[in-house]
Structure formats: C-alpha cells, structure tokens
C-alpha positions as a printed Julia matrix, in Angstrom:
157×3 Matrix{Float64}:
 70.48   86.34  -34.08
 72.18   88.32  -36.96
 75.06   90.9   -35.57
 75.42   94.01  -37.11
 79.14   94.99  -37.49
 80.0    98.07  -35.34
 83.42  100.09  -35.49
 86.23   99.5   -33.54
 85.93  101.12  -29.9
 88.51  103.55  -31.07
 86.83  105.03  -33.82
 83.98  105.98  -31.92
 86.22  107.35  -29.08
 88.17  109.62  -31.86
 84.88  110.47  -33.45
 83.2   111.55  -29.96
 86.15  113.53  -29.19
 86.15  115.84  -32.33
 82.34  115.96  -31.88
 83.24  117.73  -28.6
 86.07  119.6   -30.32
 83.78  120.99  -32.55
 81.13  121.99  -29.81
 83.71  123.48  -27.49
 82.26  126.79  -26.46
 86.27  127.99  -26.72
 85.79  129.81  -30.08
 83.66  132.34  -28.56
 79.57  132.91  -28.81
 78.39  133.19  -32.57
 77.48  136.99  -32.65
 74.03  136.09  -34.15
 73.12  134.74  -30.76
 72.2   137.84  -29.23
 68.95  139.18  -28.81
 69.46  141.92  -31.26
 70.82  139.36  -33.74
 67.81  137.51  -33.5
 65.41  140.49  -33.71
 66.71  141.51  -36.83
 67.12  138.2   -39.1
 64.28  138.07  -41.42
 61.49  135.75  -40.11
 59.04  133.89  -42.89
 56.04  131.66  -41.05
 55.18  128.61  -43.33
 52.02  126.4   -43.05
 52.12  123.1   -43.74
 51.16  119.06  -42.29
 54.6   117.58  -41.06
 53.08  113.4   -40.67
 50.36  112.37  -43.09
 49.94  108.86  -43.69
 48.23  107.94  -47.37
 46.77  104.62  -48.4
 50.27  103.21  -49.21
 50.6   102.59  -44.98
 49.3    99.88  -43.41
 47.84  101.7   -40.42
 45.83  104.15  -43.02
 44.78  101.4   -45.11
 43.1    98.97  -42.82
 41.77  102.07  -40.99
 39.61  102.84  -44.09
 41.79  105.05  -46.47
 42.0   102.62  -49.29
 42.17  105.62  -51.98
 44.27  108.94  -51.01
 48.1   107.88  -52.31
 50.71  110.18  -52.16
 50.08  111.99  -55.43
 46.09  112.53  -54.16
 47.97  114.11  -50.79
 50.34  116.27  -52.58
 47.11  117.44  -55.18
 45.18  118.52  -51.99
 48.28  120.96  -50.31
 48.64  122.56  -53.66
 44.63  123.39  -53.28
 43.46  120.74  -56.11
 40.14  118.94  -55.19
 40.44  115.63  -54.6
 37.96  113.19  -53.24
 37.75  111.81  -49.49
 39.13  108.3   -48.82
 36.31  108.18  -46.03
 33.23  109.78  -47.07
 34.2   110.34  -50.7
 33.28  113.94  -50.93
 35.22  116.52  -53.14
 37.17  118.27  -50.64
 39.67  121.43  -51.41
 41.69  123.13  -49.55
 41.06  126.97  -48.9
 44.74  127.82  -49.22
 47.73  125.69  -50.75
 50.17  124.57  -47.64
 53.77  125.48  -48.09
 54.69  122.12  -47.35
 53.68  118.37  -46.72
 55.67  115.56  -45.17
 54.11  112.32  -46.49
 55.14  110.08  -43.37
 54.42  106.78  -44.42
 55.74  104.15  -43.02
 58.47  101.96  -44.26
 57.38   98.63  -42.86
 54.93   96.37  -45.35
 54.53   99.24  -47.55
 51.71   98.95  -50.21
 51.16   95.38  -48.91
 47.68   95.8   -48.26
 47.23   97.99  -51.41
 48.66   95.28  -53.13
 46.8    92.45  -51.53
 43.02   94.16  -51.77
 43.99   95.02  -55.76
 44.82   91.1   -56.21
 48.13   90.66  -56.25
 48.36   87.02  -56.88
 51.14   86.66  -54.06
 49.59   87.71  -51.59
 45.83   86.66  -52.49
 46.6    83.29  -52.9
 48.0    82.79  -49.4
 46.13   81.61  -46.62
 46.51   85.21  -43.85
 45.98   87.02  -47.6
 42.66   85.16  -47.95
 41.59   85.53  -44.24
 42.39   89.63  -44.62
 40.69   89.72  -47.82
 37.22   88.43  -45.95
 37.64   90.29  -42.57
 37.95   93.44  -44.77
 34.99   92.88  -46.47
 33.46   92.18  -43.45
 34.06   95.89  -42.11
 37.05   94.39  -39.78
 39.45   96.21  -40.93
 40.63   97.42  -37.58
 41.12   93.9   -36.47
 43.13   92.96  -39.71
 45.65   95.89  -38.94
 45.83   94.67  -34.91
 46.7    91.47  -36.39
 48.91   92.72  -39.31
 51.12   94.76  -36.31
 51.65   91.48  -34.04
 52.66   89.37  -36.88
 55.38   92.3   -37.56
 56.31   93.34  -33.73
 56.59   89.12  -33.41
 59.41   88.23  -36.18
 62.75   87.54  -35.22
 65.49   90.65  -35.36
 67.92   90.05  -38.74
C-alpha cells in the first residue's frame, strides 16, 4: 500500500502548540460573548437545502433521478419550474431558497450519466453492459448496491 507523506513529528508538535496559544482563554472573554452582546447583533434567518444530491451522483442516479443536474437544482431554489426526475411533473417552488448546497458526491461522478448516455468507454465494457440491462430492467437499486461494493472493495492508493 501507497504511504502518504506526513510532516515531521515536530511540525505538528509546534503547530499544536500555537493552536493552543491562540485558544488560550489568557486574553480575556471577547466582549460580544455576553448575553447583551448577543441580544443586540442583528439576526437574519435564511432558508435554504444544505445536501441535495442531482443526477450527476451515483446514489441519485441508480435510485431513479436520471434528469435533475445541478443547473435543474439551482433553477428550482431560484423558484423556476422545472420538471420532476421521478414523476416528471412541472414542479415550482412557492418561494426562492436563499441558498442550496449541491452535495454530490465526489466518487464516480457522472459515471452512470455517462454510461446510460453511451459513452463508448464505459458501454463497451462487460459491468457497463450488465448495468446497462439491469437498468432497463427496473434494477436500478441493485446496480447502485453493486456499484458501492466494487468502490468500498478497491485497494487504498
């Protein structure tokens, strides 16, 4: 297995300590910590989704959204219409969110995009072949069970 360098022992012990240093209740309590403080600093509430998952993760694709990408996500928190990955209904917001975190996950991302639009790499393998007919055979669920052992099961780098 691959090691990742790591600093010497005495860097981290120097870095640690001015951590602490810089913690050190010795300076004296920041004044906006009392109550009063608080009270009076001006307060805003926002509404928004902090984890959505679009079509570009695998978990959301093989669970059925094979249609709402990031720019269909963002479209729907600024109140646009946009059409359901599931039941393809026009859908719309009653009031824009403030803010959307589109969470998607890193690992094999667009892969199954890419392998249900036909991209030759993928299609043309044998697992790309075998996903292509359990999705079509409304397995979907089974492909991305599948999809997350092969991942979880590769050696570290």
């Amino acid at each position: 297995m691959k090691q990742l360098p790591t600093a010497p022992t005495s860097l981290l012990v120097i870095s640690a300590c001015g951590l602490l240093a810089a913690c050190s209740p010795s300076a004296g309590a920041p004044a906006y910590t009392t109550a009063a403080a608080v009270r009076a600093e001006p307060t805003q509430l926002f509404w928004g989704d902090t984890h959505l998952h679009t079509s570009y993760s695998p978990d959301a694709y093989f669970f059925g959204n094979e249609t709402a990408d990031p720019e269909t996500a963002y479209r729907y928190a600024q109140g646009f219409p946009v059409f359901h990955p599931y039941h393809k209904a026009k859908i719309q917001i009653g009031t824009p969110l403030d803010f959307l975190v589109v969470a998607d996950h890193a690992e094999m991302m667009g892969v199954p995009l890419r392998l249900f639009q036909g991209d030759e790499r993928l299609t043309k393998t044998a697992t790309g072949k075998r996903f292509i007919k359990m999705i079509k055979a409304g397995k979907g669920q089974d492909v991305f069970f599948e999809f997350i052992d092969g991942i979880s099961h590769e050696p570290a780098v």
